[in-house]
C-alpha positions as CSV (number, residue, x, y, z in Angstrom):
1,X,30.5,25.1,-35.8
2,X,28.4,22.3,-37.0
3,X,29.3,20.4,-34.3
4,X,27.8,23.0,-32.2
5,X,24.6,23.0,-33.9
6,X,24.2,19.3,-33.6
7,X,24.7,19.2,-30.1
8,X,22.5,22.5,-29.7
9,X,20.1,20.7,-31.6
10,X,20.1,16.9,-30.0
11,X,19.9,19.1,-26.7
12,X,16.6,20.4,-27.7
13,X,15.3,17.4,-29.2
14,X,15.6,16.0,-26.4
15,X,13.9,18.2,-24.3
16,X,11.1,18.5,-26.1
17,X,10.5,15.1,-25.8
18,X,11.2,15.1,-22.0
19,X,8.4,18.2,-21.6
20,X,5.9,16.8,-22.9
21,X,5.4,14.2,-20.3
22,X,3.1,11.0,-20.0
23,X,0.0,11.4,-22.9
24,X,-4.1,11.3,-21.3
25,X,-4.0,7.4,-21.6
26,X,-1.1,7.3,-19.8
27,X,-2.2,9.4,-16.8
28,X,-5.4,7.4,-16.6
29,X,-3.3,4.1,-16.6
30,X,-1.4,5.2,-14.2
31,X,-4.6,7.1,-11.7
32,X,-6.2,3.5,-12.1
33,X,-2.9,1.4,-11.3
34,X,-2.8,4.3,-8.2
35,X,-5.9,3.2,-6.9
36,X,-5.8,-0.4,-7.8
37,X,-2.8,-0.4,-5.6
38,X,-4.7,1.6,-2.7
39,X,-7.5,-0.9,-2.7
40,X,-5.2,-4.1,-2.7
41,X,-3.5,-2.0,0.4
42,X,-6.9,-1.6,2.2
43,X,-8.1,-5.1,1.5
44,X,-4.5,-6.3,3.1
45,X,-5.2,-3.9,6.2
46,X,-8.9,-5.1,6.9
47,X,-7.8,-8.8,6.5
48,X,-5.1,-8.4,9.0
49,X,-7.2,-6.3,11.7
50,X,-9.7,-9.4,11.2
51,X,-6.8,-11.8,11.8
52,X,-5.6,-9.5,15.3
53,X,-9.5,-9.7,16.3
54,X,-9.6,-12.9,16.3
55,X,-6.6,-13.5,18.3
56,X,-7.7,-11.1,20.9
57,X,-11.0,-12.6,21.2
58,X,-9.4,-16.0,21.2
59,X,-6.6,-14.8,24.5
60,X,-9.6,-13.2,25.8
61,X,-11.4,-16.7,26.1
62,X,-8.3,-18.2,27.2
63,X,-7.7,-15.1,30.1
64,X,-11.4,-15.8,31.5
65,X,-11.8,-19.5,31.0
66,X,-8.0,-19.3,33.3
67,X,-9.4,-16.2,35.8
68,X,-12.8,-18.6,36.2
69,X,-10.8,-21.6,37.2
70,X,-8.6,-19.8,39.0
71,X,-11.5,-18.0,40.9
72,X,-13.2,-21.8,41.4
73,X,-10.0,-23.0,42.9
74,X,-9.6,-20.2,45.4
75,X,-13.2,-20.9,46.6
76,X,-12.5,-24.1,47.4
């Protein structure tokens, strides 16, 4: 029987300590790690789309510097 209480009661223990869940400075560590993450994500994104833009723009150039010779040539 003792057994039984000690088991019943480690049981409960423990979930106790599993309900009560993550303290008010935990949750605020964790909402600002959340949005520390979500910034460092947005920063990445914006950098990136700068990095395709200028790509573009660069094939652009490439497309009508080619299509202006190419237009010269046929003039001739």
């Amino acid at each position: 029987m003792k057994k039984v209480f000690s088991i019943i009661t480690v049981a409960f223990v423990a979930a106790s300590f599993v309900a009560c869940g993550p303290s008010a400075e935990d949750k605020a560590k964790m909402e600002e790690r959340e949005k520390q993450i979500k910034d460092s994500i947005a920063a990445s994104i914006t950098e990136s789309m700068g990095a395709v833009e200028a790509v573009v723009d660069s094939a652009a150039a490439v497309v009508s510097t080619a299509t202006e010779a190419a237009t010269e040539e046929v003039k001739k």
